[in-house]
C-alpha positions in Angstrom: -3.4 -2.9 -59.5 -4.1 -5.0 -62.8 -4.0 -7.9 -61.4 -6.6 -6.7 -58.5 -8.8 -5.6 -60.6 -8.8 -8.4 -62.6 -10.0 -10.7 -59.7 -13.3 -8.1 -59.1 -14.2 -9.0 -62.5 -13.9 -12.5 -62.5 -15.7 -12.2 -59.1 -18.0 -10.5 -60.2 -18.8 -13.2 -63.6 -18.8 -16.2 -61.3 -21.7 -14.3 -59.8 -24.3 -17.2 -59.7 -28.0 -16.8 -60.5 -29.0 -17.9 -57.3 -26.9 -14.9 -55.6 -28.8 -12.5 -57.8 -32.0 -13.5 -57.0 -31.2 -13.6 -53.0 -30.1 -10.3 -53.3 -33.2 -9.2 -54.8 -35.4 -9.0 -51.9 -32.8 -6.5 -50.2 -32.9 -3.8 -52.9 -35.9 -2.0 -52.1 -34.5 -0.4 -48.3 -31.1 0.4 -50.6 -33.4 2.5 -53.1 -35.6 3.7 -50.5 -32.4 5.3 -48.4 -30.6 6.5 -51.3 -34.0 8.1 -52.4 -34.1 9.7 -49.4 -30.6 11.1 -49.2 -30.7 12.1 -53.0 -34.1 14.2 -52.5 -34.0 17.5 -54.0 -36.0 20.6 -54.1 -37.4 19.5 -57.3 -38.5 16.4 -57.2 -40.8 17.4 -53.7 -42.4 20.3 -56.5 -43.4 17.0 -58.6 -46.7 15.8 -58.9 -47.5 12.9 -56.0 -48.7 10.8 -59.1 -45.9 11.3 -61.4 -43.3 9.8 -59.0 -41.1 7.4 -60.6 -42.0 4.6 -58.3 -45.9 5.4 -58.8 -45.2 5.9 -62.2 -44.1 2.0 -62.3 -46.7 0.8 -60.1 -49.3 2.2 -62.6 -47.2 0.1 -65.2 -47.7 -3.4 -63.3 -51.1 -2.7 -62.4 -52.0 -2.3 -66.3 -49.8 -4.7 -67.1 -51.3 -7.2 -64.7 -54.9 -6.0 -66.4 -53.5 -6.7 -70.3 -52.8 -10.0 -69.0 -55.8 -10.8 -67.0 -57.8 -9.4 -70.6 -55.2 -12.2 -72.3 -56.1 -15.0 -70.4 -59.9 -14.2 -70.6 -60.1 -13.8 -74.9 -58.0 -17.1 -74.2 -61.0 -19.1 -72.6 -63.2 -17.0 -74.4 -61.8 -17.7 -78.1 -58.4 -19.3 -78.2 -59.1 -22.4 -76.0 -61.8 -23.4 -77.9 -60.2 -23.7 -81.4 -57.4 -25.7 -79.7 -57.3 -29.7 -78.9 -56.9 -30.3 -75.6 -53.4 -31.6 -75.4 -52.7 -28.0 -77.6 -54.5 -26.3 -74.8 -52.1 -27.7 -72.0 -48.9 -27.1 -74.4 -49.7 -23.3 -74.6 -50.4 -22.9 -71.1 -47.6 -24.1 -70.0 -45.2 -22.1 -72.6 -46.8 -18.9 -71.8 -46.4 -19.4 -67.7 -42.8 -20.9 -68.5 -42.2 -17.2 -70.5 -43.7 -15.7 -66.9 -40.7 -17.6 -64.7 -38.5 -16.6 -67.6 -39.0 -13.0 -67.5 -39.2 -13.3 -63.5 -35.6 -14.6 -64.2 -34.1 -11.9 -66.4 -35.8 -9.1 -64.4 -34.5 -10.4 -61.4 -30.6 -11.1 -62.7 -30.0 -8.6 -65.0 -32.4 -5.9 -64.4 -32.0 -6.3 -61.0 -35.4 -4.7 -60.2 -37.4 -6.8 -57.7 -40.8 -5.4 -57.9 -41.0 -6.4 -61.8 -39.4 -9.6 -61.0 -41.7 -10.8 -58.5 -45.0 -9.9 -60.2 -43.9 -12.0 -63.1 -42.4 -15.2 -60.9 -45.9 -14.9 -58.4 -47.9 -15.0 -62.2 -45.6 -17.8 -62.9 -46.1 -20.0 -59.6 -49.7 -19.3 -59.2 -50.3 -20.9 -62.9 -49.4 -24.3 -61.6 -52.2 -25.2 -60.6 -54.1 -24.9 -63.5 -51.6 -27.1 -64.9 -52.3 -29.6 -62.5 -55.9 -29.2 -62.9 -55.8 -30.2 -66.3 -53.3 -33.0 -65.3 -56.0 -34.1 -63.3 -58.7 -33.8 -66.1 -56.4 -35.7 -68.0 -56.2 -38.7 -65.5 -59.8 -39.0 -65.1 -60.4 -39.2 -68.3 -58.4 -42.5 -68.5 -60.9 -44.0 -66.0 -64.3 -42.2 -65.9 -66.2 -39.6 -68.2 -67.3 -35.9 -67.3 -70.6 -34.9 -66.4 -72.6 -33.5 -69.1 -72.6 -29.6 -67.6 -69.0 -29.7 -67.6 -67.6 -26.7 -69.8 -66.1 -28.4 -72.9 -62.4 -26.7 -72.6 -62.6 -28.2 -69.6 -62.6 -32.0 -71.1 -59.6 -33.7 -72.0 -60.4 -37.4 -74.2 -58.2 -39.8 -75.8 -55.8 -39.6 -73.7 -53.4 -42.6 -72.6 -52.0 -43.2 -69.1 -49.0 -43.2 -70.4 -48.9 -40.2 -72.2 -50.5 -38.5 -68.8 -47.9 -39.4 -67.0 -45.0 -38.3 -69.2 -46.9 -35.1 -69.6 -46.9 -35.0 -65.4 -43.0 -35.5 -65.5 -42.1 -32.4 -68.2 -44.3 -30.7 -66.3 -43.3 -30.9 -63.2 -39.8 -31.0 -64.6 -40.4 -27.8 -66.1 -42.0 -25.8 -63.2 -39.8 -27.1 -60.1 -36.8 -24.6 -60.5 -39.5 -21.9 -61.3 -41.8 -22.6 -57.9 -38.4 -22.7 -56.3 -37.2 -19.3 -57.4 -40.6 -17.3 -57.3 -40.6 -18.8 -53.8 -37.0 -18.0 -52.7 -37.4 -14.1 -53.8 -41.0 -14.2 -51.9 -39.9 -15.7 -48.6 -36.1 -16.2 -48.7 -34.6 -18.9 -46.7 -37.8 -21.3 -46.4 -38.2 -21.4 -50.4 -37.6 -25.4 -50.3 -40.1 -26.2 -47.7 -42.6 -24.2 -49.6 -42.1 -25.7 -52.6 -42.4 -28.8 -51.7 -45.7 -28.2 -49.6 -46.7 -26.4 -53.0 -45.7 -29.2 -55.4 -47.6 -31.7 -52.9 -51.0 -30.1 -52.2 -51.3 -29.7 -56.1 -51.1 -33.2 -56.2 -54.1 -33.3 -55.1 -55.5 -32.6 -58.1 -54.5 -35.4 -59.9 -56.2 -37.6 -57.9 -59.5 -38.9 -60.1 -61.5 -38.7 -57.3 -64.6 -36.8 -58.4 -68.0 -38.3 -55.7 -68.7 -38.7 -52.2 -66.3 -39.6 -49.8 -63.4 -40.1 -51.3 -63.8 -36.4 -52.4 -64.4 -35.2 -49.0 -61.3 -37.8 -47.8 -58.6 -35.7 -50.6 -59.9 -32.2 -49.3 -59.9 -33.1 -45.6 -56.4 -34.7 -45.7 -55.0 -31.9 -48.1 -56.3 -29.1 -46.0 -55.7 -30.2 -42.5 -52.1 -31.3 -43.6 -51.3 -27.4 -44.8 -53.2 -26.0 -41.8 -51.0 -28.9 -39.4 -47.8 -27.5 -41.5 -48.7 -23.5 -41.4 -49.2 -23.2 -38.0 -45.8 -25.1 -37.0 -43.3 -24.0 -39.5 -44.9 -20.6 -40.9 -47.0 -19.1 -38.3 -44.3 -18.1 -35.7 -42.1 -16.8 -38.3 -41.1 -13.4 -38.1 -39.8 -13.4 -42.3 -43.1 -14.1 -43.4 -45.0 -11.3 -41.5 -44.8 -8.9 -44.8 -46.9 -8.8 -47.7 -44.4 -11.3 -50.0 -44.9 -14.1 -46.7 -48.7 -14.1 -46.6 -48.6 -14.6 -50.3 -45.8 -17.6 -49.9 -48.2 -19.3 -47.2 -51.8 -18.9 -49.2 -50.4 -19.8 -52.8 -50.6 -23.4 -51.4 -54.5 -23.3 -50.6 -55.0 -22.6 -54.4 -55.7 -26.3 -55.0 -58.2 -26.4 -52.1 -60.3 -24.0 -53.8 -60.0 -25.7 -57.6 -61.0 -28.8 -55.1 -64.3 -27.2 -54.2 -64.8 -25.3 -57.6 -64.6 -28.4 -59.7 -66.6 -30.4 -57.2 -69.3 -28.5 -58.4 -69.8 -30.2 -61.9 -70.2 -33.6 -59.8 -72.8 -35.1 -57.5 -70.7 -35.1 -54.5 -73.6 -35.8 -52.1 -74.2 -34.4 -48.3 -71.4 -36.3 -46.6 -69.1 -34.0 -49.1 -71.1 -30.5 -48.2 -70.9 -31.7 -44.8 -66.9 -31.9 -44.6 -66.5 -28.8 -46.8 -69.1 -26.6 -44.0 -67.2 -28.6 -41.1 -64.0 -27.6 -42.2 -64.9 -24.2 -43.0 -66.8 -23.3 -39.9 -63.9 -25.0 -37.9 -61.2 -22.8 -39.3 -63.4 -19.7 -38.8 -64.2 -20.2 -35.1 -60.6 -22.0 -34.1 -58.4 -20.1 -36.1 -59.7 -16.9 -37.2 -62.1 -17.1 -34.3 -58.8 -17.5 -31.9 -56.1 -14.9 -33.6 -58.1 -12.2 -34.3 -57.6 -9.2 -31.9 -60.6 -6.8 -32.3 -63.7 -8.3 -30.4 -66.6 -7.2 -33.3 -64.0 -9.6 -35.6 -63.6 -12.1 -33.4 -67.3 -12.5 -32.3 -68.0 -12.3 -36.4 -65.7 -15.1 -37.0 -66.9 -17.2 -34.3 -71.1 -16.7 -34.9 -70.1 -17.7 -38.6 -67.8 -20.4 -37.7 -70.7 -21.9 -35.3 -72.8 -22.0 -38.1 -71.0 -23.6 -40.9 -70.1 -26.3 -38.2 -74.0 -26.4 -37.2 -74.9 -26.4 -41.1 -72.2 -29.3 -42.1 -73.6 -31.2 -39.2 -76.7 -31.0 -40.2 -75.7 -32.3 -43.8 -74.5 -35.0 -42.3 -77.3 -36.0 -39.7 -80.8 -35.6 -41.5 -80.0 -38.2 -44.4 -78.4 -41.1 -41.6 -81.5 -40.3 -40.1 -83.6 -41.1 -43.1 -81.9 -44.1 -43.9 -82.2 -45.2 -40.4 -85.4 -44.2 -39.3 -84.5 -43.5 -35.9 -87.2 -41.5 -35.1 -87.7 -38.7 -32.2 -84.9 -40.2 -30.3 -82.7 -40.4 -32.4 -83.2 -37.1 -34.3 -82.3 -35.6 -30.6 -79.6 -38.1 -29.8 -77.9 -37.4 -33.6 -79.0 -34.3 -34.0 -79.7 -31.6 -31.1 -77.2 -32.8 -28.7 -74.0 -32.4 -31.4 -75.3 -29.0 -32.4 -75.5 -28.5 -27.8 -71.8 -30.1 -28.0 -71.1 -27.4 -31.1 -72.1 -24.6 -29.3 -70.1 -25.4 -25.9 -67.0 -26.0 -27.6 -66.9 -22.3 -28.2 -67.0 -22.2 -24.7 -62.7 -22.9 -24.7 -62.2 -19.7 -27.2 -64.7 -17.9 -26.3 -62.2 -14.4 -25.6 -65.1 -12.3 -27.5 -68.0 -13.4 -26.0 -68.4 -14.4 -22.7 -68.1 -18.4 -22.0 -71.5 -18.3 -20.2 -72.8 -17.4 -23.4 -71.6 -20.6 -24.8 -72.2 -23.1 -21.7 -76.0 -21.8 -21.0 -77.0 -21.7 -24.8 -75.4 -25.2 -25.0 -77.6 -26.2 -21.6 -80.2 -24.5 -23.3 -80.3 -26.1 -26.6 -79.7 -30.2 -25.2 -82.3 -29.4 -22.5 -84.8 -28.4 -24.3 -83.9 -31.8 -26.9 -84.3 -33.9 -23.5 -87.7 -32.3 -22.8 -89.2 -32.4 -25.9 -87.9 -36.8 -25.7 -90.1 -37.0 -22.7 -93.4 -35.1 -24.1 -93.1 -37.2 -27.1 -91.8 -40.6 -25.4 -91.2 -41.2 -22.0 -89.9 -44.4 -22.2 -87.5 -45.7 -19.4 -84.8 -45.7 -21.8 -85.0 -42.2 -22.5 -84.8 -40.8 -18.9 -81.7 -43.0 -18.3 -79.8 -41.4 -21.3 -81.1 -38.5 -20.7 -80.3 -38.4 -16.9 -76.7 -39.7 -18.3 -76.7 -36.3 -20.4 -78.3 -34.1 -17.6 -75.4 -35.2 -15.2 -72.6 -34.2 -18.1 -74.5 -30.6 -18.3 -74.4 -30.2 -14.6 -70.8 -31.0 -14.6 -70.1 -28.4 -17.2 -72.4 -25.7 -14.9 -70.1 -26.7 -11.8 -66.8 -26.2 -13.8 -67.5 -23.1 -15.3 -69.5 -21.6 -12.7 -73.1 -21.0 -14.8 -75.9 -21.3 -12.4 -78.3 -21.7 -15.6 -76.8 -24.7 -16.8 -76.6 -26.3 -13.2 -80.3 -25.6 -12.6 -81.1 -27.0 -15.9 -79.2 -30.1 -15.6 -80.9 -30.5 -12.0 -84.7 -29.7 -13.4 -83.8 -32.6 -16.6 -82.4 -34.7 -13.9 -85.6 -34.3 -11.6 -87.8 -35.1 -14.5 -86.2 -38.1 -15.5 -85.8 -39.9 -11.8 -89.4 -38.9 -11.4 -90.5 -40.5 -14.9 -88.6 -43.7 -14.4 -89.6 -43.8 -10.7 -93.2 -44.0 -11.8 -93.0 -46.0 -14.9 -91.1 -48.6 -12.3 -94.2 -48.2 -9.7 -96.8 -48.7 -12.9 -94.6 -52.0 -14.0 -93.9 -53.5 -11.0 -96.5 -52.4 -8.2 -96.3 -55.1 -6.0 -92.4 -54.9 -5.6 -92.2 -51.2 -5.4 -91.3 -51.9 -1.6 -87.9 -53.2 -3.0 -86.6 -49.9 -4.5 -87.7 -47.8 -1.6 -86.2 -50.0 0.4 -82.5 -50.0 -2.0 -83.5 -45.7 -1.4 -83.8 -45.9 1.9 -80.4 -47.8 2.5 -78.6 -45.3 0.2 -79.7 -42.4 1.9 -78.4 -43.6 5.4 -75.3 -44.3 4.1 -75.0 -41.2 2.4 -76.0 -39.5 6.0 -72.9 -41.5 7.5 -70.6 -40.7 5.1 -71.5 -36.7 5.4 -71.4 -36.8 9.4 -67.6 -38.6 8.8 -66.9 -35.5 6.6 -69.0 -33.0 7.8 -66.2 -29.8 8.2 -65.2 -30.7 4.3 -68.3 -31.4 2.9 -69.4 -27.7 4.6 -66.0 -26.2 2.8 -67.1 -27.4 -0.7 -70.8 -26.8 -0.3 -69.3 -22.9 0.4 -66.9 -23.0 -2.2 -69.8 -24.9 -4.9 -72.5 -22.0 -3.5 -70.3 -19.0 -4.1 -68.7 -20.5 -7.7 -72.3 -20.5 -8.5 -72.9 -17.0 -6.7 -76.0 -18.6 -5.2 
């Protein structure tokens, strides 16, 4: 019996860390069902909000305040009396205390709620970390603008001494991203972290203008979105609270991206990414997954206009540098936002896809008009005619007898406008393309008296598609 007993104990001391913490996330059904077979007469007389487990919610929620109110006098007072390798020092103790507490509340205090509100305070502060990282790096190679905040600034600063603050950094803050993310989402804690630890790289990059801005941002987000929706999305452990926490605590960076762009002159090509990429998760993601239609029509009207918007960043200064005119404002311009709007056409659950195809026909036709009032050059009616035949396409595929008849009107306008500019350039040899006409319809004729029974079948099935 001794010796038995002495094996539970040693069992029990060779109990690792890394058990502890696994076992954490299982606690709260075990205290939930011995609550509920240990309920007593008394304890249902008991106030609602003097419950024991309300009782320590109202404890983490005013913890959580006194800590917000620290990190505020912080910025407010403390930051500024600090140099700025001090500031990144302090930081970094105080968020290593978090992961430390996250630690001992998990292992010997075995209480998961606590243990998780530190570690998620913990994990979410590495950012900032790498935000000043990144502060640091451009400092070696380019200067701040002027209404940059000054805790923000970090100066004499070596690479050298950036990059061995990088490494005890990272060094540091690896096994705590691990753990906060193995008690929020279990088994896919190292997959996590190391999406985690690479989209904050990201902010070192000392990128701060133009393209290569938009390039870090556009890579970063649509490597997490590519990553998400293959590995996390179908994932039935990540469908509670703790799992959509794990999957957004990655996005941080992406919005410290587009916070600190604000200091710079990033130009339109970066406004235009950051509205494309915004309005393209709206309408394709949200816009796709969301189940009630008012939400789903919401997400797609604002998706369609940050795409419409970031567009339009992009197009009106190539147009000024250009000067392409009333063409090419159409060509660059109207028919992308047409293209924008029939795209929703292939999600389009919420509203109807004729909304989408005959506002689309809509919007390009009215471009190609407005090119022929204002130039009716030859040129024009062949691209537009090129155009007309793609809308009419789209009306014959999707059924929409208002974008058929106005790819067939824009089509009419533009054989008639080349057919007389033609007549008015060439008079005398106008016999030519009346005779070329001519020969084309009669071989047309042959060819529809050689199929006349299946021509007749798709003419019925083309005239009740169209419901004409």
């Amino acid at each position: 019996m001794q010796t038995q007993v002495q094996s539970n104990n040693t069992t029990a001391y060779n109990e690792t860390c890394f058990d502890v913490i696994e076992k954490v996330s299982h606690q709260d059904a075990e205290q939930q069902k011995e609550a509920a077979l240990g309920e007593d007469v008394y304890v249902k007389k008991q106030p609602e909000w003097f419950s024991s487990d309300n009782f320590a919610a109202i404890m983490r929620w005013g913890g959580g305040i006194v800590i917000a109110a620290s990190a505020i006098s912080f910025m407010l007072q403390g930051v500024y009396s600090m140099s700025p390798l001090t500031r990144h020092w302090v930081f970094l103790a105080i968020a290593l205390l978090f992961g430390i507490l996250g630690l001992i509340t998990a292992t010997i205090l075995k209480e998961h709620k606590g243990s998780r509100s530190f570690l998620g305070i913990a994990v979410a502060a590495f950012p900032v970390l790498c935000s000043q990282l990144g502060a640091m790096y451009f400092s070696v190679f380019g200067s701040p603008p002027d209404p940059m905040p000054q805790p923000l600034v970090f100066t004499s600063v070596t690479f050298a001494t950036v990059a061995a603050i990088s490494l005890v950094t990272l060094a540091v803050f690896l096994p705590i991203c691990y753990f906060g993310f193995k008690v929020f989402a279990g088994p896919r804690a190292k997959l996590l972290t190391g999406i985690y630890v690479l989209s904050n790289c990201g902010l070192l990059i000392p990128v701060r203008h133009g393209i290569g801005l938009a390039a870090v941002l556009l890579c970063v987000s649509l490597a997490l979105h590519l990553i998400d929706t293959y590995n996390f999305s179908l994932d039935f452990r990540l469908k509670n609270f703790e799992g959509y926490v794990s999957r957004v605590l990655p996005a941080i960076p992406l919005a410290i991206l587009v916070a600190r762009s604000t200091y710079y002159d990033t130009g339109p090509f970066f406004k235009a990414v950051l509205f494309g990429m915004f309005g393209a998760y709206l309408s394709f993601h949200c816009g796709r997954i969301a189940r009630k239609v008012a939400v789903l029509r919401f997400f797609q009207a604002a998706g369609m206009s940050g795409l419409i918007l970031g567009w339009g960043f992009f197009a009106f200064p190539v147009l000024g540098d250009i000067n392409a005119g009333v063409r090419g404002g159409i060509m660059l311009l109207v028919i992308p936002w047409a293209l924008i709007i029939g795209a929703h056409a292939l999600i389009g659950r919420g509203v109807a896809p004729a909304t989408y195809v005959n506002t689309a026909a809509v919007v390009a036709c009215s471009g190609l008009v407005f090119l022929h009032l204002i130039d009716s050059a030859p040129v024009n009616s062949l691209v537009s005619l090129a155009l007309a035949a793609c809308i009419i396409a789209v009306g014959i595929l999707n059924g929409q007898k208002v974008a058929f008849m106005l790819g067939c009107t824009v089509s009419l306008l533009c054989i008639v406008n080349v057919s007389v500019k033609v007549i008015d350039m060439h008079g005398s040899f106008a016999w030519i393309g009346l005779a070329v006409i001519g020969m084309l319809v009669l071989l047309l004729a042959s060819l529809a008296e050689k199929s006349k029974e299946l021509v007749h079948e798709r003419m019925l099935a083309f005239w009740n598609r169209m419901s004409m």
